[in-house]
N, C-alpha and C positions, 0 to 999 in steps of 0.2 A: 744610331750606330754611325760610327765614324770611321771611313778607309780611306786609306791615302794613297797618294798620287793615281796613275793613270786605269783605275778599275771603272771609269765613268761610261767607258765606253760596252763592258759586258753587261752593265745592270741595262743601259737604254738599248741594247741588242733582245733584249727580254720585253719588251714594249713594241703592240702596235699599237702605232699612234694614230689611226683613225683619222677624224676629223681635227687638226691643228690648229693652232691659233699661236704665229710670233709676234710677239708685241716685239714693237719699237726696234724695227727691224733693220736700221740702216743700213748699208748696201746687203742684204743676205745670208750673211758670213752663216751668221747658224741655221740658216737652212741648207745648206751643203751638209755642216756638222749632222744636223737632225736627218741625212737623207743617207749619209756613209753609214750612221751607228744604229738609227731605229730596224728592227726588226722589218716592219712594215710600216705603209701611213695609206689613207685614200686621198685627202688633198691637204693643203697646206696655204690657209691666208695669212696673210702678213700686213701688220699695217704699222705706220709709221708718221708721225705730223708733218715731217719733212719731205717735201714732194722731189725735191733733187734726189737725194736719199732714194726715193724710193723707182726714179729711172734709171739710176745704177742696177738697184737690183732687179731690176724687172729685164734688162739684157744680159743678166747670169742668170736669171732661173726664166727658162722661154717655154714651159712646159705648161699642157693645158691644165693640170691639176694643181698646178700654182697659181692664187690672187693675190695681187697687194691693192690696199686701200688705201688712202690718205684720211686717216682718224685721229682722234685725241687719248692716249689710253687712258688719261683717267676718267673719259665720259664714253663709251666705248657705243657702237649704234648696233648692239646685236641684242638678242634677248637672252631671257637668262638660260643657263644650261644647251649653250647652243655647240661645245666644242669637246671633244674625248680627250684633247692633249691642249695642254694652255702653256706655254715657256715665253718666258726672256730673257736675254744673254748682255751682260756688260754695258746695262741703261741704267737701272735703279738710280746709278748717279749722276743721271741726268733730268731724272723726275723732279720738279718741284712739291707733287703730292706723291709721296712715294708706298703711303699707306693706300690712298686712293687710286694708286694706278691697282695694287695687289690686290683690293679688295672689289677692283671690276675683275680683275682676273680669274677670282675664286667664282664671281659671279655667274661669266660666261662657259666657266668650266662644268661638266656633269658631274655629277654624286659619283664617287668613282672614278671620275677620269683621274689622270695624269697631269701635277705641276710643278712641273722644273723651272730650275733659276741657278744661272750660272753668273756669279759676277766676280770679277778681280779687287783684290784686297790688298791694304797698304804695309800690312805689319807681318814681321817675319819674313822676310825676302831679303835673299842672297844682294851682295854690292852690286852686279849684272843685272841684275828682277829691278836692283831700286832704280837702275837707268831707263827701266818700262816707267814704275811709277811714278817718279821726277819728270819726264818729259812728260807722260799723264795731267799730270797736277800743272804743268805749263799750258798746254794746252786750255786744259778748263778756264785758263787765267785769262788765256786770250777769246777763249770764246766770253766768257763772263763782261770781260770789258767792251765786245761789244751788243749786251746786249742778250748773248744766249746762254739759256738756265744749262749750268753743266758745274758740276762740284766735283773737288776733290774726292778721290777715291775713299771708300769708308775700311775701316778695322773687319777682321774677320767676326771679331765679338758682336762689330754693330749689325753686320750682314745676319747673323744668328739671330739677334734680337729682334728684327727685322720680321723675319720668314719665323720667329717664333709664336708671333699673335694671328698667326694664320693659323683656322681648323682644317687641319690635314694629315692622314694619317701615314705608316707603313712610312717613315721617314727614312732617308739615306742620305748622308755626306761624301761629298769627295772632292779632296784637295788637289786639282792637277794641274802638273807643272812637269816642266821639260827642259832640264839642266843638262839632257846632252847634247842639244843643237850647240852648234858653234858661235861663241860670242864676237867674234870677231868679222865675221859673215863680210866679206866684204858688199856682195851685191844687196844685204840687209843694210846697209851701211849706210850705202850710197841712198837706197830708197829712204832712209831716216833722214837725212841731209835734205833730199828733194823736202817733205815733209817739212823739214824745218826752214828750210828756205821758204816755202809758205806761208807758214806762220810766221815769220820774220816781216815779210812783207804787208803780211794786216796790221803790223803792230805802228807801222809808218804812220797811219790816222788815227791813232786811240791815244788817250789820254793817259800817261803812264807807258805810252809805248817804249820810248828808249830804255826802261827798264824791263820791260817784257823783253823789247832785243837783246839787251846782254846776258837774259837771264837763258833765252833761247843756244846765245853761242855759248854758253859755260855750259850747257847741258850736249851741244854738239859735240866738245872738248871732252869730256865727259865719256860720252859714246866712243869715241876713238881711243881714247887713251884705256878704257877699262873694258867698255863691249859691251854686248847688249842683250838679256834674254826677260822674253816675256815674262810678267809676273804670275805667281801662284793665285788662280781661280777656287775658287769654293760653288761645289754644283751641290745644289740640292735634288731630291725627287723623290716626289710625295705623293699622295692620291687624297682626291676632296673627300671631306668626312662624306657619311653617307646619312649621317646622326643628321 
């Protein structure tokens, strides 16, 4: 079943989420999400291979029922059936094994628990959404040139095809996205700019940098001249067979 735009938030208010598990969790972002919409949860670990990553989030979420680990998801150090709620949000395309991350995930999950996957998609997105996934797809470029696995964003289609060779039943979609925020944000703006000035600056030592730089200001230009609204995500939420 498929519903659109913003009903993500009633289905996972129907979900206690128990015992959690966020994969690839860089700074927290969805554990705020998972903490405003789930019903209930009793704790919530988070792990992440990135250890910077994961001291951001460990001073937004200071709570004792929250752990982060510094792990590999696609070789995960829990045993099987260890978690009632298993999610990750906006990584897949950063997996190198992207089948192997999903299938520790189903691993660690129980018969019956809860797995969600929220990730943003390339195709169908307003001129505003394509200035999210344009600078997206920048970004990867500079992370790639030096060095770290991060791919362009995938098609809605691939994202389905994806999450379709997982056994999991009670399946739900949801498209959301939010075309009424203001594209023109100036203090979004500014913070895009800082962002890019960042990136700007790594591309000074990479091979192919002066082209990552111009490619960065055409997309700051870009941002100004048209605006800027995040792109449409695709959530899934499913429950492990029990078969």
């Amino acid at each position: 079943m498929v519903i659109v735009n913003n009903m993500a938030e009633e289905a996972l208010f129907k979900i206690s989420g128990g015992r959690i598990l966020d994969v690839a969790t860089g700074g927290g972002g969805f554990i705020t999400y998972l903490i405003e919409n789930l019903h209930d949860y009793g704790e919530i670990t988070a792990i992440d291979h990135n250890e910077r990553a994961l001291e951001v989030a460990r001073k937004s979420h200071c709570l004792e029922n929250i752990h982060f680990q510094c792990m590999d998801a696609a070789r995960m150090d829990f045993t099987e059936s260890t978690f009632d709620t298993v999610c990750i949000a906006n990584s897949l395309h950063h997996m190198a094994d992207v089948s192997g991350v999903l299938s520790e995930m189903v691993r660690v999950c129980k018969p019956g628990g809860h797995f969600i996957v929220s990730e943003m998609y390339r195709d169908g997105q307003s001129e505003t959404q394509l200035s999210h996934v344009w600078l997206h797809h920048w970004w990867a470029a500079v992370d790639h040139a030096e060095g770290i696995t991060h791919y362009e964003t995938f098609t809605r289609q691939h994202i389905l095809d994806l999450l379709g060779k997982i056994d999991l039943d009670r399946l739900e979609y949801y498209d959301e996205k939010d075309l009424d925020s203001d594209p023109r944000n100036a203090e979004l703006i500014g913070e895009l700019d800082n962002i890019i000035d960042r990136y700007i600056k790594r591309c000074q030592t990479l091979n192919g940098g002066e082209e990552l730089r111009r490619r960065g200001e055409t997309l700051r230009q870009r941002i100004h001249d048209i605006g800027f609204q995040g792109a449409t995500s695709l959530m899934m939420i499913g429950e492990k067979s029990l078969r």
